[in-house]
N, C-alpha and C positions, 0 to 999 in steps of 0.2 A: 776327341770326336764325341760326340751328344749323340745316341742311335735315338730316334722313335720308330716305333711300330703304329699304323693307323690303320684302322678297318673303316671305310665307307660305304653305307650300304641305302640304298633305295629299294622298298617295296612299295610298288602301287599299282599290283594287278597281279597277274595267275603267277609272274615271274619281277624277278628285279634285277638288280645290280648288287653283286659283292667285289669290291678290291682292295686285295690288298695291301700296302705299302711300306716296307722296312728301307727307313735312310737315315744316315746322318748328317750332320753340317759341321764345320770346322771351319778353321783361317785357310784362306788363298796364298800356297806359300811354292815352293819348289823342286814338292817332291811330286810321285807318280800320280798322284789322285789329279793334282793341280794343271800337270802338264798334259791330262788327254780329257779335262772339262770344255766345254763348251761355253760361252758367253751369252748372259741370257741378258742384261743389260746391264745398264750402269751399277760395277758391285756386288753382280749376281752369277754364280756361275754353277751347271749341273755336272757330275759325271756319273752319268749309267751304264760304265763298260762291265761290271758286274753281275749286271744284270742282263746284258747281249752278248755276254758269254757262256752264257747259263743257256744248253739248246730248249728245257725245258719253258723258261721265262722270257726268251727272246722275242723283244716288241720289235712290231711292224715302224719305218719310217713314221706311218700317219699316225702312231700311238705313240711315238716317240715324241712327235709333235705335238699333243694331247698335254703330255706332261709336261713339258718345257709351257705350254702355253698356263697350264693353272700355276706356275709358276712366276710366271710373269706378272699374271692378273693380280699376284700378293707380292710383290716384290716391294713398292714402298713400306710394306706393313714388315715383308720379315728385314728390310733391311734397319726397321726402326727398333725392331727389337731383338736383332743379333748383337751379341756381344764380341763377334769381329766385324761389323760397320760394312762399310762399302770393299770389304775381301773376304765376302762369306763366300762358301764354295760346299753343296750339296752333292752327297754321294750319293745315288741309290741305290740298295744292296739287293732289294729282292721286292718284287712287282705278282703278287698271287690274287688271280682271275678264277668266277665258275666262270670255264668256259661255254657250256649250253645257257648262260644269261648273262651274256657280256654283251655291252656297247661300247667302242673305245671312248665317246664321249665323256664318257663317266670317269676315263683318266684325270681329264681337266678337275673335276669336281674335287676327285680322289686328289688330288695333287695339293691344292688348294686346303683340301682338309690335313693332310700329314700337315701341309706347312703352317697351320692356326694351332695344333697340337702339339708340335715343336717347338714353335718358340712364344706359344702365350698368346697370341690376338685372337680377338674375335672373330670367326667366320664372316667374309661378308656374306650379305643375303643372295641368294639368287633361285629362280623359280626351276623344279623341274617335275614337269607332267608327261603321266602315259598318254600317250596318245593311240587311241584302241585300234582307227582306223589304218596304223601304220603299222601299229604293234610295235612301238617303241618309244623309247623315253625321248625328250623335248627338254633340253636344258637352255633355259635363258638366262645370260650373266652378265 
């Protein structure tokens, strides 16, 4: 298994966003990691029971889905440059939030950036702005 560590952080006002992300990736084979991932599309699969076992890092369904989804947004990129192909299978071991400046959106981003850090692509581009009058971040992807 390959671990990376990734910290993603946005500052752009009084407060921002820090998260951060320890996962590895490996071959889709038949042991425990394999048998309780999820299928994120053709080739792609996550498993975070490591981390919703953990009472202190335990994400919400809707942050769950956060991640799974910036996952997906890179999924032709990490499956071009995984060295297991179309039976890559993603563990995530450990998910650390400041809680007083979290948005779960920022999982998505977070996600997206481990997985350009792990396996080598470039980040795609995507905008995200505070928006004051909400008091919160605005990610377009």
């Amino acid at each position: 298994m390959t671990t990376t560590e990734s910290i993603y952080r946005v500052f752009r006002s009084t407060w921002g966003i820090h998260i951060g992300i320890v996962a590895s990736y490996t071959a889709l084979s038949d042991d425990a990691y394999s048998r309780e991932a999820v299928k994120l599309g053709e080739g792609i699969h996550i498993n975070d029971r490591q981390v919703q076992a953990d009472p202190q890092s335990a994400l919400l369904p809707d942050e769950q889905a956060f991640l799974q989804a910036g996952l997906r947004r890179v999924s032709s990129l990490i499956l071009r440059h995984s060295e297991y192909g179309n039976r890559t299978l993603i563990v995530v071991s450990s998910v650390t939030i400041a809680p007083c400046d979290f948005q779960a959106e920022g999982l998505e981003a977070a996600m997206m950036h481990w997985a350009s850090e792990a396996f080598g692509f470039e980040l795609p581009q995507f905008e995200v702005e505070f928006d004051e009058a909400k008091n919160r971040y605005e990610f377009r992807m």
